[in-house]
C-alpha positions as CSV (number, residue, x, y, z in Angstrom):
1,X,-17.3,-11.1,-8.9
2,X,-15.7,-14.4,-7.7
3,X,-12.0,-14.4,-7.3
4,X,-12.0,-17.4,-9.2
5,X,-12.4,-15.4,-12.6
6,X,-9.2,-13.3,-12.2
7,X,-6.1,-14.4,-13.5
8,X,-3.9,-13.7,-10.7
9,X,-1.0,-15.5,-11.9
10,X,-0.6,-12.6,-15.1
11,X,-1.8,-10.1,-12.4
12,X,1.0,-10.8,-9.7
13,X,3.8,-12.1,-12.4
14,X,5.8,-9.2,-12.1
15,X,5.4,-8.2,-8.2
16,X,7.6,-7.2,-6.1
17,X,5.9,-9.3,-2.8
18,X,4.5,-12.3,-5.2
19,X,3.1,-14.1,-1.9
20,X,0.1,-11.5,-2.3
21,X,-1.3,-13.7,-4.7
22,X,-2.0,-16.4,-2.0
23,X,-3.8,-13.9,0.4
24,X,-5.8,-12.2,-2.7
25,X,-7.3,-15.8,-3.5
26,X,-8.9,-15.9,-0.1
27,X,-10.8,-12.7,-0.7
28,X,-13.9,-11.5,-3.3
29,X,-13.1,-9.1,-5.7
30,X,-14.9,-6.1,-5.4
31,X,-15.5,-3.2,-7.7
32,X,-16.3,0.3,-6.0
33,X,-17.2,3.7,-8.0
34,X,-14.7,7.0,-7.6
35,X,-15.5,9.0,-4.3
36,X,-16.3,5.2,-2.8
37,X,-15.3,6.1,1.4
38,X,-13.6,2.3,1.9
39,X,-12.6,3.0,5.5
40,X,-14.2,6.0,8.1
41,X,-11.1,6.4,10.7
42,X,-12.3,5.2,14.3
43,X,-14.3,2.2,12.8
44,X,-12.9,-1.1,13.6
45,X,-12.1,-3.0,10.9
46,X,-13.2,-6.5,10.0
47,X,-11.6,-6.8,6.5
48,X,-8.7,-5.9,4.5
49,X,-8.5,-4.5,1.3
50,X,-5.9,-5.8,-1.9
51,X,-5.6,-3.5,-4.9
52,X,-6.3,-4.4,-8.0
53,X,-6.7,-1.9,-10.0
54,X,-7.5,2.0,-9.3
55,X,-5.6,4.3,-7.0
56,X,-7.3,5.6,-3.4
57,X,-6.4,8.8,-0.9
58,X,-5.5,7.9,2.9
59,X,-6.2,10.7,4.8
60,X,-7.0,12.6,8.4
61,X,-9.4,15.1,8.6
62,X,-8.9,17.8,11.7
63,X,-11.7,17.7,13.9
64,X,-12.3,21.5,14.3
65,X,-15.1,23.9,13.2
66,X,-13.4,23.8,10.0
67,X,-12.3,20.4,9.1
68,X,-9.4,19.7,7.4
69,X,-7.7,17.2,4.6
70,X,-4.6,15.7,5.1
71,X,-3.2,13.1,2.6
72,X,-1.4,10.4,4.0
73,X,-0.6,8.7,1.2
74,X,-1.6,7.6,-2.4
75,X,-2.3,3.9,-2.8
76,X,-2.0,1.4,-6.0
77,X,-2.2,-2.1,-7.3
78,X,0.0,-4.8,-5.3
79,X,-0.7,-2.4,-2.1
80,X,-2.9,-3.1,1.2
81,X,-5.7,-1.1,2.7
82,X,-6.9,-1.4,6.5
83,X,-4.3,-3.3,7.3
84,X,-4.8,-2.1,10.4
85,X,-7.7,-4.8,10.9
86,X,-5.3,-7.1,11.5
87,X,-4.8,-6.6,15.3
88,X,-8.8,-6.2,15.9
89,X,-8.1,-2.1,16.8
90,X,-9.6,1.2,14.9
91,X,-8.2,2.4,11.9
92,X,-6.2,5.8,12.8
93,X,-7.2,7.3,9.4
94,X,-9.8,7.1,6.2
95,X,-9.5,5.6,2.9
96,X,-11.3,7.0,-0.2
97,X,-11.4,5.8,-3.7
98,X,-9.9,8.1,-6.4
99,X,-11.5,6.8,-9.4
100,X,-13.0,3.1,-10.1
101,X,-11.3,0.9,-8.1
102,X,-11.3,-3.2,-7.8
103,X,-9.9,-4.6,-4.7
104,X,-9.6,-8.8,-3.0
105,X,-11.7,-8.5,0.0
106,X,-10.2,-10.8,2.6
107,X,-11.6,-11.1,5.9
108,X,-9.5,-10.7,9.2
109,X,-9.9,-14.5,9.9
110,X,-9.0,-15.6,6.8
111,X,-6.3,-13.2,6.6
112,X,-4.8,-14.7,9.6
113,X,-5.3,-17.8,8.8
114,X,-3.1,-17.5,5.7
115,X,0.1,-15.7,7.3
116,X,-0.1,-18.4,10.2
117,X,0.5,-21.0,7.7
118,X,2.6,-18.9,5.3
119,X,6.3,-16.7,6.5
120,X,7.1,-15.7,3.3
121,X,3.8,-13.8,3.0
122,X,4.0,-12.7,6.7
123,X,7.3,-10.8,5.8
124,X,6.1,-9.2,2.3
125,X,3.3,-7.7,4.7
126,X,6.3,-6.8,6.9
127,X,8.2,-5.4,3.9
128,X,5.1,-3.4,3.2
129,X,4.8,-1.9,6.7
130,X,8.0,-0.8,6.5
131,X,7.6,1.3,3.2
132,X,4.5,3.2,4.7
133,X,6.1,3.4,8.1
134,X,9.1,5.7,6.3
135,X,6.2,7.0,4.3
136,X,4.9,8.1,6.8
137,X,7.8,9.7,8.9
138,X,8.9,11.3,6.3
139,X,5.9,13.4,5.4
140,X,5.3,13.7,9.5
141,X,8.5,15.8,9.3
142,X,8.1,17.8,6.3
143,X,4.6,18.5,8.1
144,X,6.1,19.9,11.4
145,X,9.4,21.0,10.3
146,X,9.2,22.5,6.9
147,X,8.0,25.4,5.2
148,X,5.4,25.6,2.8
149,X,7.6,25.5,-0.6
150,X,9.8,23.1,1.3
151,X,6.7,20.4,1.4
152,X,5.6,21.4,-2.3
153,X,9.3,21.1,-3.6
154,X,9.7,17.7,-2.2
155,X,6.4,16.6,-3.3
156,X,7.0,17.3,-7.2
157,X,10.5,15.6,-7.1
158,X,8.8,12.7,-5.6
159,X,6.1,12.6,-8.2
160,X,8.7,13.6,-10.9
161,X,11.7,11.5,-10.4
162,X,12.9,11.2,-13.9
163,X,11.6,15.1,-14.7
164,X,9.5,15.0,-18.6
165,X,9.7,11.1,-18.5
166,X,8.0,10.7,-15.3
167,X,4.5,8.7,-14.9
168,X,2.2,10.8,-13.2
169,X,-1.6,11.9,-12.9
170,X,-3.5,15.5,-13.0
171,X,-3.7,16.7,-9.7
172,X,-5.7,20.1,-8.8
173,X,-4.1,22.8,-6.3
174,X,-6.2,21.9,-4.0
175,X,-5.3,18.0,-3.7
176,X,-1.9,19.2,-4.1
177,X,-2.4,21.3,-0.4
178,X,-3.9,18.0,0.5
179,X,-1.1,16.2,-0.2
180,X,1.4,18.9,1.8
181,X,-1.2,20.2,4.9
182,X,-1.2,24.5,3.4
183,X,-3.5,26.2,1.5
184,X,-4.8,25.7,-2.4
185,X,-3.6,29.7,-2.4
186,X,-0.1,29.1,-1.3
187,X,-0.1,26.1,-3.7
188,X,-1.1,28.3,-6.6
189,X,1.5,31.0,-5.9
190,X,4.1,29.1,-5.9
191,X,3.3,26.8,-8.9
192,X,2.9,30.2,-10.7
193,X,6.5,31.1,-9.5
194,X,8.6,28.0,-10.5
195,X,6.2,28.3,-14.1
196,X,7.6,31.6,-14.4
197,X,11.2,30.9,-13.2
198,X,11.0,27.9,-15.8
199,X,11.5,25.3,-13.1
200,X,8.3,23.6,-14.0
201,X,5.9,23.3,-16.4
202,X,2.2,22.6,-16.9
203,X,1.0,19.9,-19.0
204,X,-1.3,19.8,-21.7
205,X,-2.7,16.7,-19.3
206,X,-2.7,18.9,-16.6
207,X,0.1,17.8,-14.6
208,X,2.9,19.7,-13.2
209,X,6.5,18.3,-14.5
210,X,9.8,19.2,-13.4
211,X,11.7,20.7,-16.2
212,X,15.3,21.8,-13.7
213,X,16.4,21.6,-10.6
214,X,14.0,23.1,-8.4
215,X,15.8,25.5,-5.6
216,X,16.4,25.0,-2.2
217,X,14.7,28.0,-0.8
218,X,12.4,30.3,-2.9
């Protein structure tokens, strides 16, 4: 599909980083099925990828006998994947599509060429960087330094900010363990805890709300 049937004046209207629009107009828009592998970490990348529409799962995976998921983060519309491309080196991790996803396809040249001629753009990317960046630390040190009901507990206030109210989509045990680096078992046990201790409660939908304040140590 041509970029030049998307509205992106009613798509970017209300974004927070409204200079996106100028670099999504130098792209293709692209639709990709769920389970889509966008970006293979170690590749070198040659474009970047807007969202549209759709979420997708950054992520490492160990390199052991037994290869594991680690979720690095969960990505949405107004967001930029393979960013990395930008400086010409390999992307550190992999990008996956979570369900149908559309995304501006904008070459690294073109890219370029755009934030050379364009600050205000060149410090939304900046702006952007910095959100992952904290993203990132932040779930580095729950990683190394927390325990197990630490990460989960932290994880559901972040996907539950405003408890019964909150916007949020089903999620299995196992992409939950994903999400915090443990097992779907130790995910399951203590789900089934804070269910009983009426801390949290399953959805009809399928998805986990916080109901109370969930404990500092279980």
């Amino acid at each position: 599909m041509n970029t030049a049937t998307i509205d992106f004046d009613s798509l970017f209207h209300n974004s927070a980083h409204p200079g996106l629009q100028d670099l999504a107009k130098q792209g293709q828009v692209r639709h990709y099925r769920k389970n889509t592998l966008l970006i293979d970490a170690g590749d070198t990348g040659q474009v970047i990828y807007l969202v549209l529409s759709g979420r997708l799962r950054e992520f490492a995976m160990s390199s052991d006998s037994r290869p594991r998921e680690f979720t690095l983060a969960v990505l949405g519309p107004g967001q930029l994947v393979g960013a990395m491309a930008l400086d010409g080196g390999p992307h550190c991790a992999s990008v996956l599509t979570l369900g149908p996803v559309s995304c501006a396809v904008i070459s690294r040249e073109a890219a370029l060429t755009v934030l050379r001629h364009n600050p205000a753009l060149a410090m939304d990317l900046l702006q952007l960087a910095w959100q992952r960046v904290r993203l990132a630390t932040e779930t580095t040190r729950l990683a190394l330094f927390s325990d197990a009901y630490s990460r989960l507990s932290a994880f559901l206030q972040r996907q539950n900010p405003s408890g019964l109210q909150a916007r949020d989509h089903p999620m299995t045990h196992a992409q939950m363990a994903q999400q915090i680096g443990c097992s779907r078992e130790m995910v399951s046990r203590i789900l089934k805890e804070l269910v009983t201790g009426g801390y949290v409660v399953r959805e009809t939908d399928k998805v986990y709300r916080v109901c109370k304040r969930l404990p500092l140590r279980w």
